[in-house]
Each structure stands twice: as structure tokens, then as C-alpha cells.
N, C-alpha and C positions, 0 to 999 in steps of 0.2 A: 544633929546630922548636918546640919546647914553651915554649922562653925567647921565640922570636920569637911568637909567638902569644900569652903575656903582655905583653908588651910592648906589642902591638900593644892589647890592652884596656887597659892602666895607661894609653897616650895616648885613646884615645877616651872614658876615663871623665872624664880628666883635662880634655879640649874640652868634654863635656857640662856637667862640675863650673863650668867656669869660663861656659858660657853662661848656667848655672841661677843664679850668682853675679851675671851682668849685669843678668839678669833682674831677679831682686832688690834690684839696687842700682836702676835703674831703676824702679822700683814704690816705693822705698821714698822716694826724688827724690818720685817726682809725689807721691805723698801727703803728705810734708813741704811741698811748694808748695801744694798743697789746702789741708793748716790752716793756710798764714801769710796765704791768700790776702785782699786784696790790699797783695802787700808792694810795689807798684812803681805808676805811673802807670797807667791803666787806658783804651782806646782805645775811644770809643762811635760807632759809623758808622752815623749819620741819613744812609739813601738820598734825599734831596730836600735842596731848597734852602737856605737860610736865608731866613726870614721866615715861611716857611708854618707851620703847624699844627705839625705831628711836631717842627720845630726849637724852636718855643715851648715845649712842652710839655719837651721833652728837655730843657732848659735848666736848667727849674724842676726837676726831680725828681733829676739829676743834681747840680745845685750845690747840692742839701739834702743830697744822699747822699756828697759828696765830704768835706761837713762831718761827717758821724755815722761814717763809717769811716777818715778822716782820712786819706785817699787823694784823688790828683787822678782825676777822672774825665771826661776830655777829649774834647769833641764834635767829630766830622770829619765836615761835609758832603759825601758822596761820591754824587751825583745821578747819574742817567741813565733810560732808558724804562721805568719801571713801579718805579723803584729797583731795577731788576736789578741795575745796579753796586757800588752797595753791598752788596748781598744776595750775590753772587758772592765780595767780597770776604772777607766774613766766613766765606761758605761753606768757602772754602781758606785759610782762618789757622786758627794754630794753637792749640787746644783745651784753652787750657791758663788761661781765664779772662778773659786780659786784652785779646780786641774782645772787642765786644756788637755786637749789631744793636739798635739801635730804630728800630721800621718800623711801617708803618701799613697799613690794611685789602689792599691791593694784594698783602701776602705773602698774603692767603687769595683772593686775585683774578688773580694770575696763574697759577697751575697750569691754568686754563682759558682763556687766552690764546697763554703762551710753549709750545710744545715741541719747542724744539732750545737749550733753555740747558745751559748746561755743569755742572749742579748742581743739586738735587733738592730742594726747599722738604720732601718729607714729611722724607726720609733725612738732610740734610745741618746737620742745624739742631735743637736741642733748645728749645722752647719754656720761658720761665721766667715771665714777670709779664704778667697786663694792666696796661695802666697806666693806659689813659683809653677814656671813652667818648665821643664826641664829635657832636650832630649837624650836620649843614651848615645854614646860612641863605642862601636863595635871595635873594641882593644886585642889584642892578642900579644902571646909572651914575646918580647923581639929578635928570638931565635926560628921563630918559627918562617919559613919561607914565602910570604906571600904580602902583597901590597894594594891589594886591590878586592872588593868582595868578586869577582869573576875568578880571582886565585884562589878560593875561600871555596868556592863552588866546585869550580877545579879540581882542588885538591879532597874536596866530600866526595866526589864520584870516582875517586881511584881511592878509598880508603874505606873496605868494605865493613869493616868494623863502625865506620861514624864517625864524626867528628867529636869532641867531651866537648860542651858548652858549660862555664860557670854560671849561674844564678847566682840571686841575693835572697833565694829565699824561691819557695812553691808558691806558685801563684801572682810572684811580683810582677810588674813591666817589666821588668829583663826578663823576666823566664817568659812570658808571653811574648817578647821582641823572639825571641830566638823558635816558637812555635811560628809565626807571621814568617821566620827566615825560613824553616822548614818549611811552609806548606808552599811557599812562593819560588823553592828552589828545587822543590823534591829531593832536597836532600837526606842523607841519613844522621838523624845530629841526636847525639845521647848528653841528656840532661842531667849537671853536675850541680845540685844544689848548696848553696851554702845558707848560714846562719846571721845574714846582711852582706851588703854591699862591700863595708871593711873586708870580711876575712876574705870572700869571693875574688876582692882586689890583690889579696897579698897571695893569695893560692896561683894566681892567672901570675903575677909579675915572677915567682918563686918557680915556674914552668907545670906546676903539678896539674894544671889543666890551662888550656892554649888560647882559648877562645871563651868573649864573653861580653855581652852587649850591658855595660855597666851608666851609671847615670854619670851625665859630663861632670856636674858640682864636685865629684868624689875624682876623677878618676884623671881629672887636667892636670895636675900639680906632677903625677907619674908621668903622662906623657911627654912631658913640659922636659922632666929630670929623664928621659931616657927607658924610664923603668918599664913601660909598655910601649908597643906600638900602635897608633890608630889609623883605622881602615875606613872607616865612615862614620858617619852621625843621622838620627831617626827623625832628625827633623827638619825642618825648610830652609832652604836657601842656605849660608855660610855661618859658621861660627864665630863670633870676634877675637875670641883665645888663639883660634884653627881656621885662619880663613881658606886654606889649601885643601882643608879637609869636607871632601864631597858629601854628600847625604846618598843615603842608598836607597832613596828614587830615583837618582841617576842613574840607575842600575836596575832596579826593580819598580819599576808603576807601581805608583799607589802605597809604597811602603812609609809610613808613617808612624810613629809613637814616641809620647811625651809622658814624662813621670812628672807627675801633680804633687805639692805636698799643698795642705791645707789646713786651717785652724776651726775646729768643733770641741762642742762645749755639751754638758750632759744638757736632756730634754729637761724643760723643767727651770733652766737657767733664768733667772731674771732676764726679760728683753731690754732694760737700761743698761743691764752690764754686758751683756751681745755688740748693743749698737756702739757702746763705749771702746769695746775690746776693739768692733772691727773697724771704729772709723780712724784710732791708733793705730792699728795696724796700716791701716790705706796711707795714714801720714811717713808710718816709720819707713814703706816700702818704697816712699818718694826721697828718702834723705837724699841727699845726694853721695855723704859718705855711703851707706847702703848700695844705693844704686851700681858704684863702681864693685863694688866687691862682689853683688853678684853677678854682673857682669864679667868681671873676672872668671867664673863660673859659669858661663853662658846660660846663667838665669834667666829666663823672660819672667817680668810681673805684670802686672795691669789692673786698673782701676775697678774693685766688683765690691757689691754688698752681699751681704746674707741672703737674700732670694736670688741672686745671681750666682753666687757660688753654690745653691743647693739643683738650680734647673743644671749647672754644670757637672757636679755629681751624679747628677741622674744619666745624664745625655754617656756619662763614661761605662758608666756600669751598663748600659745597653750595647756599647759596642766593643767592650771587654765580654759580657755574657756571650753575644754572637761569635767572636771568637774562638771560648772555650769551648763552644758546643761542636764549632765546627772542626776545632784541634782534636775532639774526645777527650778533654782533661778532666781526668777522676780524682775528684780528692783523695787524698794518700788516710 
């Protein structure tokens, strides 16, 4: 009884010895992938189109960043409503580096939209880089009669049907800029959603809808060529691209909004490959080639880490939420 009752502990120490073994060789795996990281191709999933903003932006910051860590760092447009799909995706890969998410103000605007997605913007996502700050320019097709947001207003109150406003999508910073323009103007303005920033842009220049507070990264290059005309800008002081072009709290108190994009990584990420990514990033957004070209784009960037770009996503989703609540905007 006393052999079988040894025995019986020599195998169960023996199952533990070898789990505690697995363990450790596992642990020892990831942290060896942590320091080499990135030893392989690196997969960045921009939730929106190509042409818009967030894909402009990605382009530049990524193809600096592929050159200084000598990694390919490969942009996948994977679109859908609000960039859930993208978001989803990255949400369920695996945590070990290699997707990104770069996404733009919507991840801090939809927790107050979605709730039946399959995947949890606080839990499922660790926050690494801001990368841009961005305001929108309220464009309109250049046939349409007006130069000023007061002609804009003007012409909402003698047009009892509404104005059609383009979005880049339900729930984006433009479709919430043009709710802020509604509630601030009492105006009647009917919401024309598109499927990103690009088609939004080619629908407003093509006249099929007139009006449309689109992000500057995306939309200078048309105004620059003719293809639109701009009437203001959502954020402080002058443009460098636009410096004639007023902001519309000159016009309206208080009217402000900036489209964010930002870099998150699934929970769960290594924190040597976090600190790695974002203290790269902080490097690649000082280049100075960089610098000018978003510039050129009336990019702002600025110095932030990981716990600074997550209290900043906090602080957005609180006063996007107030917003919607007070717009009544119902998920579709």
C-alpha cells in the first residue's frame, strides 16, 4: 500500500514538474519574441477606406517606421460601420505584436453608440501612441453659393427641406462635427452618410451632396486643386496649408473638434513590445521628413506614452458620449 501510494505521488509530482516546465518554456518563448520583436512583417489594420485621413496619415508614419526598424510594416484597409471591423479584428488576434490597430476618434465614440459588439474597446485593446491630431474643414462643392459658415446658416433657414451633409461614416467626428453644427445653429441639416472619408470626398467634389465637415489630412490636396471649396476649420487658431481659412469659433463659441488617429495593440500584448512600438513611434513622429508632410496636412503630433494616450482616450469618449446623448443619436 505504501509502494502504491509513492508511486502514486512520484507521477503527480512528475505531471506538475513537467507542467511547471511548459510553463516556463512558454514564458521564456514569449519573452524571447518580445526582445526580437519585430523579427517578421508586421500587419497594421486601418478600420476605413483608403483615401481618407487615418489611411493618409498611416502611410506616412508607418513607411518612416518600416525604414528605422527595418521591418515591413504593411497597411490592410479593413472598413466597415464605425471601423468595428477592423477593430473586431485586431480585437481577436493574437497578442503577440504583430497587428496594430490605427484608428481614429470613433474608437473613443463608439462605446456610446455599439452595445452588442462582440469585443470591448476598454478590456480588449491596450492603448500605445497618439499619433495625430487633426481638425476637420467644413468643404462644400464649389458651385454652391456661399463663403462664409453665416451663408451656410443663411441659406439652412430658407431651405425647408435641410441642408444634405456628407459623413465618413455613422458615428465618425464628421458626422458628430455636423450634429455640434446642428445643435449650435438650429439648423435643419439631413445626414448623408458615406462608407469613409474617400468616397464622402468624391461624392461632395462630384456635387451629389454639398456640404461636409471632412478631416483636413484628406481633403487639402482638393482644396489646394480647386476641387472643393473651404469655409472653416474645427480647430484653433490658423491653418499652415490655409492660413486665410477661419475656424468656426469665430463664428460659433465654443465650437471645437479634432479627429485623433492613434496606435493600440490587442490586451495581452507584451509590454516590452508596447514600450518598444510606442517609443518608435515618438521617434518616427519627430523626423523631420515626417514632420513636414504632416504638416503639410495640418497635422498636429506631440510627445505622449501609453498611460498618456489611454487618460486621453478616456477624456474623448466622455465628451463624444455627452454629445450623443444630447444630439439623441441612436445607433442605426
Amino acid at each position: 500500500m505504501n509502494d502504491l501510494r509513492i508511486n502514486k505521488l512520484t507521477r503527480r509530482h512528475a505531471v506538475l514538474g513537467a507542467a511547471a516546465l511548459a510553463i516556463d518554456t512558454a514564458i521564456s518563448e514569449l519573452a524571447y519574441a518580445a526582445s526580437t520583436w519585430p523579427a517578421k512583417p508586421v500587419q497594421v489594420i486601418v478600420p476605413y477606406p483608403t483615401g481618407g485621413g487615418a489611411d493618409r496619415i498611416s502611410r506616412i508614419l508607418f513607411g518612416k517606421l518600416s525604414e528605422s526598424l527595418g521591418q515591413s510594416f504593411r497597411i490592410r484597409n479593413l472598413s466597415g460601420p464605425g471601423g468595428t471591423h477592423g477593430q473586431r479584428a485586431v480585437a481577436k488576434s493574437n497578442p503577440d505584436g504583430y497587428t496594430l490597430l490605427y484608428d481614429a476618434s470613433a474608437f473613443s465614440v463608439n462605446p456610446s453608440l455599439y452595445s452588442n459588439l462582440s469585443f470591448d474597446y476598454a478590456k480588449d485593446f491596450e492603448p500605445v501612441f497618439l499619433a495625430a491630431l487633426v481638425p476637420n474643414i467644413l468643404v462644400v462643392t464649389p458651385s454652391v453659393p456661399v463663403t462664409s459658415v453665416a451663408d451656410i446658416v443663411a441659406m439652412g433657414k430658407n431651405t425647408p427641406r435641410g441642408l444634405n451633409f456628407a459623413s465618413s461614416g455613422f458615428g465618425t467626428v464628421q458626422h458628430l462635427s455636423l450634429e455640434m453644427f446642428r445643435l449650435a445653429t438650429n439648423t435643419k441639416i439631413n445626414h448623408v452618410p458615406y462608407a469613409g472619408g474617400g468616397p464622402a470626398l468624391k461624392a461632395v467634389s462630384a456635387g451629389r451632396v454639398k456640404f461636409f465637415f471632412s478631416n483636413a489630412a484628406s481633403s487639402i490636396p482638393l482644396v489646394q486643386s480647386g476641387r472643393l471649396k473651404a469655409i472653416a476649420h474645427t480647430g484653433n487658431g490658423r491653418l499652415a496649408t490655409l492660413p486665410e481659412l477661419p475656424s468656426v469659433k469665430e463664428s460659433l463659441a465654443g465650437f471645437e473638434a479634432y479627429d485623433w488617429n492613434g496606435v493600440f495593440v490587442p490586451a495581452r500584448t507584451p509590454q516590452s513590445v508596447v514600450e518598444r512600438l510606442s517609443t518608435s513611434l515618438d521617434a518616427t513622429a519627430r523626423d523631420p521628413q515626417v514632420i513636414a508632410q504632416l504638416k503639410a496636412l495640418n497635422v498636429e503630433t506631440r510627445n505622449n506614452s501609453p498611460s498618456e494616450f489611454r487618460t486621453f482616450v478616456e477624456a474623448e469618449r466622455l465628451k463624444w458620449g455627452r454629445l450623443i446623448r444630447e444630439a439623441n443619436i441612436k445607433q442605426r
